[in-house]
C-alpha positions in Angstrom: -20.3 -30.9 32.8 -20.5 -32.3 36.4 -22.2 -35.5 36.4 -23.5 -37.5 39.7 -20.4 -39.2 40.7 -18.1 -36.3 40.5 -20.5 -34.6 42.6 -20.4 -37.2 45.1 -16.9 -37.0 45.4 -17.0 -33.2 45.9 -19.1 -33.7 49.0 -17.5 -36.7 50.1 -14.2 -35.0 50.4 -16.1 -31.8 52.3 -15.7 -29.4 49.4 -18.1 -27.4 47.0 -16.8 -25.2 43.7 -18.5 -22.1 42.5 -17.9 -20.0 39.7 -19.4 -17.0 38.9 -19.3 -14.6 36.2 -17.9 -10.7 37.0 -16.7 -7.7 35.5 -13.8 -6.2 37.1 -12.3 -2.8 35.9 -14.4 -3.2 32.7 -13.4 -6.6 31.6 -15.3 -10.1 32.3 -13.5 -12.4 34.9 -14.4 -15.2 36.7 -14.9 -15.5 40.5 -14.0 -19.5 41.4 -14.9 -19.9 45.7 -14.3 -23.0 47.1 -16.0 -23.9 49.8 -15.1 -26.0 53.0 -17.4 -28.1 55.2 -17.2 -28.0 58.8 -19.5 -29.1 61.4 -22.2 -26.5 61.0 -21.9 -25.2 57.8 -20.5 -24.6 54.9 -17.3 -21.6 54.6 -15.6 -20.0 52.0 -12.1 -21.5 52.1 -10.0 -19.9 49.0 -11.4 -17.4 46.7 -9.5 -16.6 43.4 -10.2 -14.7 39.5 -10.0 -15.8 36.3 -10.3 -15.3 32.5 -11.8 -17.8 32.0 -14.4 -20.4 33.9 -12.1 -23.1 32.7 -8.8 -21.7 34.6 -10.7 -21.4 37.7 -12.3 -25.4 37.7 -8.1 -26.2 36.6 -7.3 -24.0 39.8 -9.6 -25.8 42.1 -8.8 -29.4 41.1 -5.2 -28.6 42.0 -6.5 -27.4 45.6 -8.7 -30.5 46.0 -5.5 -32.7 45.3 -3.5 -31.3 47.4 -6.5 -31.7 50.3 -6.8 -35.4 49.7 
């Protein structure tokens, strides 16, 4: 779980995560989006599917280290 301070740091550094649960061709995946701030609003900067909800928060950590 998420707690305060790493959501802090998430919107310090200009990003948001979301996963989301889907079925694709009959079997459950998981949508991860990251999202990018800019000066007006908030965009969808990488979008990617997983297995599992865990592969996609491992997948967007890498992203956010690379950013920062």
């Amino acid at each position: 779980m998420m707690g305060d301070e790493d959501i802090d740091i998430l919107l310090r550094m200009g990003f948001w995560v979301q996963v989301s649960p889907v079925i694709s061709n009959d079997k459950q995946m998981w949508n991860c989006e990251l999202y990018k701030k800019t000066k007006k609003t908030w965009g969808s900067y990488k979008v990617k599917s997983f297995k599992t909800p865990n592969k996609c928060y491992d997948w967007a950590l890498s992203i956010l280290i690379k950013n920062n």
